[in-house]
N, C-alpha and C positions, 0 to 999 in steps of 0.2 A: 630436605630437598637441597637446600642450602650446603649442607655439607657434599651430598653425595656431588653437585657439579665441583664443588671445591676440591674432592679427590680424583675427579676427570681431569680436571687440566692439571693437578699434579702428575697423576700417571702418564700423561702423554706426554708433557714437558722431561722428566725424567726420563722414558724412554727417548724421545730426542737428543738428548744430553748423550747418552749412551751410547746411540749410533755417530752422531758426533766424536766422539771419543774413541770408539774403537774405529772409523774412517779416517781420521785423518792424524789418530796419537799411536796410533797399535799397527803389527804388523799382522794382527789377524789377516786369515780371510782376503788375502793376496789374489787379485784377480777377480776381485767382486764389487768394485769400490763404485763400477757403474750403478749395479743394483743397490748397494746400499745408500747411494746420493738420490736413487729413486724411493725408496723407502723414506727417509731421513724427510724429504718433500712431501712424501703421501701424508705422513707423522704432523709436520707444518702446518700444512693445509688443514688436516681435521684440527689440529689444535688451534688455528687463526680464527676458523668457520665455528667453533667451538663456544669460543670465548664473546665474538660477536655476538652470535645468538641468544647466549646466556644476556648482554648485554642487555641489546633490543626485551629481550623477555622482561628484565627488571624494571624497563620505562616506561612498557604498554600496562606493568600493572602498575605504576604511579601514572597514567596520563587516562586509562583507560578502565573507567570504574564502570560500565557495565558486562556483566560476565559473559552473556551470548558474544557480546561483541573480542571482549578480550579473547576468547577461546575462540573466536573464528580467525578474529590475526593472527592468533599466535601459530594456528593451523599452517596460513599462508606461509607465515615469514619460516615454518620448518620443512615446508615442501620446497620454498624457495633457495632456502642455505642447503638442502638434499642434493639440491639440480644442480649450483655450483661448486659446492664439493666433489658431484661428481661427473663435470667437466672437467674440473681442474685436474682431478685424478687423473682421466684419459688424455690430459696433456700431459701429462708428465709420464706416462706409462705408453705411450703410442705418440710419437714421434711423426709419420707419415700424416700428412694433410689430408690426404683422402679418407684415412682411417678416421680421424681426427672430424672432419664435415660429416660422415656419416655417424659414428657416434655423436655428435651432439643435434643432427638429425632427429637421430631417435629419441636422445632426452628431451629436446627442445617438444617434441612429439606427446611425449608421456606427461612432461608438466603441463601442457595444453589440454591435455584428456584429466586429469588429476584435478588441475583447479578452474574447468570451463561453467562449474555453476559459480564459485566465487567471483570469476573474472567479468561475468556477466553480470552479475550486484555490483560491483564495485563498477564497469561502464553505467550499468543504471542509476548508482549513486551520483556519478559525475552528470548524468544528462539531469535529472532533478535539480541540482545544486543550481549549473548553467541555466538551462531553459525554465526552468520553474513553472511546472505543470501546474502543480499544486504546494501551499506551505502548512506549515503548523498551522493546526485550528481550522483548515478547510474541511467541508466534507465531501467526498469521494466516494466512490465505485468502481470496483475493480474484480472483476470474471465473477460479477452476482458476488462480491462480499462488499457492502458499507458500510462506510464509518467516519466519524469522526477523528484526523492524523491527529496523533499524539507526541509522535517525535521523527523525526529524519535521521537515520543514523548512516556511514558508511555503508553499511550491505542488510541494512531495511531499513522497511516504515514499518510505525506503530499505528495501530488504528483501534478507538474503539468502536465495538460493533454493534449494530443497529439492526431491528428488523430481525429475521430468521423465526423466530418461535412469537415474538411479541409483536403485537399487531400495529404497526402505525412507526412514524420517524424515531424509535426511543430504544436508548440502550438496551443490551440485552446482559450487560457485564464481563461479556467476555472479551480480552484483549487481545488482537491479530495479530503476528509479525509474519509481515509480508517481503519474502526479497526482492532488494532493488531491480531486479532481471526484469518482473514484471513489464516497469516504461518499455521497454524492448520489443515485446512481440503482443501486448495487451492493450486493450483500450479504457483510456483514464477519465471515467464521469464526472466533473468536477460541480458540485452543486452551489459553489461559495464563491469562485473567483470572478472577479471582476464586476458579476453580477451577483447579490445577495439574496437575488428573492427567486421563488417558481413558479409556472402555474399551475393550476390545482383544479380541479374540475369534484360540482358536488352534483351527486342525480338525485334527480326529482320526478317521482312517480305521480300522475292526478288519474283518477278514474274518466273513462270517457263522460260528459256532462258536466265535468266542473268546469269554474268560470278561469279558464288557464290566464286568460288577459291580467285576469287583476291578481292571479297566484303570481304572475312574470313580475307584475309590476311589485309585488311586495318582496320578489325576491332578490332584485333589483334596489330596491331601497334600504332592503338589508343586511348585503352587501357591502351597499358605499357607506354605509354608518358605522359598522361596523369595522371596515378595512379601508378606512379612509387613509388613516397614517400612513398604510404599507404603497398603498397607491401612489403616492405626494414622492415618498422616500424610493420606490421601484422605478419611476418616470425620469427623477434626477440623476440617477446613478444609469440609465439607459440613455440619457442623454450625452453622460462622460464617457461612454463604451462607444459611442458613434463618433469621438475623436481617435479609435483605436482599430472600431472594427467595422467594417458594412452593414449596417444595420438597416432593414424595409420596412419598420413600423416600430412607434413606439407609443404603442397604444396598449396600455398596462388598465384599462377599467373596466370595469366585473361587468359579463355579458353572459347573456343568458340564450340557450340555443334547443331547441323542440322541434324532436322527430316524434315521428307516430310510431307505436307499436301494437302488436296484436292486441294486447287487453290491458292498452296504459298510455297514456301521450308521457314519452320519455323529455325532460326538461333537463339541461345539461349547466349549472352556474359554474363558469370561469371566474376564477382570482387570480389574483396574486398572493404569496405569504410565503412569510420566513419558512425555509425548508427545517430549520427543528421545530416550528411549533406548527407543524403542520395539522399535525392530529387534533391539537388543545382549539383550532384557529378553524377546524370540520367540524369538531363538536358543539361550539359554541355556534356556529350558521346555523347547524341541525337543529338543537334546540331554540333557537329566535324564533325559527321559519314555521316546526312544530307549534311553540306560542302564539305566532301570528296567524297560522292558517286555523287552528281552532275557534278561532274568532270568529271566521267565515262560514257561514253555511253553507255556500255555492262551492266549496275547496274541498274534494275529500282524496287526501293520501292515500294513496294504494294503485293496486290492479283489479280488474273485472275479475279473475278470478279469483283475488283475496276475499275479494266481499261476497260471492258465492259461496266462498266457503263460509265465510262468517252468520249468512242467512241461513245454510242447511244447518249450522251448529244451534241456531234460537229456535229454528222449526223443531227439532230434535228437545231439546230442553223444554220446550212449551208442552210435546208432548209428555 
């Protein structure tokens, strides 16, 4: 590769040499000396734009060691030295202004059409960078894909991805690259900033007859025992956000809410808890609340028609 640019800008140099030499040393070609001082420029030009580019090319690969990223500059900066190459052409080849506005009309036109998905990562790089929706280490949501950002580069983010096939806040191993356009025209979930924690909601089923009072009260104690820390740490840091933002409540403790339903008093515990251990922070409630309510004889888990079924299935067996 090396060589073969190495023989590019010999060849062009040497042919400018040439026309140089037969324009202005030679009586060639008498009556031509306008075209060939337009040539001799065409020649120039590729050879200037030539030698830049190779330039540029050799610093984005010492500055720029990831390969997505190298090969999307290198993209730009060759669509970019195209366009001015070939403006500069049409100025030197078309003289009139008017011809001159309308051809670079049309180019200014085509590089617009050619790099409108880069140009739009690279403005979405800039609004990230400025307004800082989100940084490294937040986690995010963006058109139903989550994750954990991994890195902010020029024209994406990296995320890794959560959820999709695995059940609950936890990787799934696969790594996103999202382009910066995104911030643009999409809406950005942020689960981490400013605020650390979520709420969470766990449902609780009791058959009609059980004693819900003292199921509330035990789920309610187990709860704040449980999620005391997060509660302490959720209250403080919503206290710092209400120097920043409007804030109408900051009432971060586990409550507990029961509707009725057809064959179940539906019972609803609100938390709070870190958004990646959401799952570990639901299973450990589950099983306390299961320990605690088996204790209880007046408490029984379920619906009216769980335990219907459960009684036709011992009448059946008995037979």
């Amino acid at each position: 590769m090396g060589l073969l640019r190495g023989f590019n800008i010999i060849v062009l140099g040497v042919v400018a040499i040439l026309i140089t030499y037969v324009s202005y040393f030679t009586d060639y070609l008498i009556g031509y000396e306008s075209l060939l001082i337009k040539i001799l420029h065409s020649v120039l030009i590729l050879l200037v734009f030539y030698v830049i580019k190779v330039i540029i090319e050799d610093i984005v690969k010492v500055k720029i060691h990831d390969s997505k990223e190298r090969y999307t500059f290198r993209k730009a900066v060759s669509i970019i030295i195209t366009f001015l190459v070939l403006a500069s052409l049409f100025a030197v080849w078309f003289k009139e202004t008017t011809g001159l506005i309308v051809a670079y009309g049309i180019l200014s036109a085509g590089i617009a059409i050619a790099l409108q998905d880069l140009l739009k990562s690279i403005a979405g790089g800039i609004i990230i960078f400025v307004s800082r929706p989100f940084r490294a280490g937040d986690r995010i949501e963006v058109e139903n894909i989550i994750g954990d950002v991994l890195d902010i580069k020029t024209f994406s983010t990296t995320l890794m991805e959560i959820h999709e096939w695995v059940d609950g806040d936890q990787y799934t191993g696969r790594i996103v690259q999202l382009p910066n356009s995104f911030i643009l025209s999409g809406t950005v979930k942020n689960y981490t900033k400013d605020f650390s924690f979520i709420w969470d909601e766990l449902q609780i089923m009791l058959i009609y007859g059980s004693n819900w009072k003292k199921a509330e009260e035990i789920a309610i104690r187990v709860a704040k025992e449980s999620l005391y820390g997060f509660e302490d740490s959720a209250k403080k840091e919503l206290l710092k956000m209400g120097e920043k933002y409007f804030i109408t409540t900051y009432d971060v403790e586990s409550k507990l809410y029961i509707k009725i339903q057809d064959n179940w008093i539906d019972m609803r515990l609100r938390y709070v808890a870190d958004p990646r251990q959401r799952r570990k922070i639901k299973g450990m409630l589950v099983q306390k609340l299961l320990e605690a309510f088996d204790q209880e004889e007046d408490i029984n888990v379920g619906t009216a028609t769980s335990i219907d079924i459960m009684k036709s299935s011992q009448i059946m067996v008995n037979k």
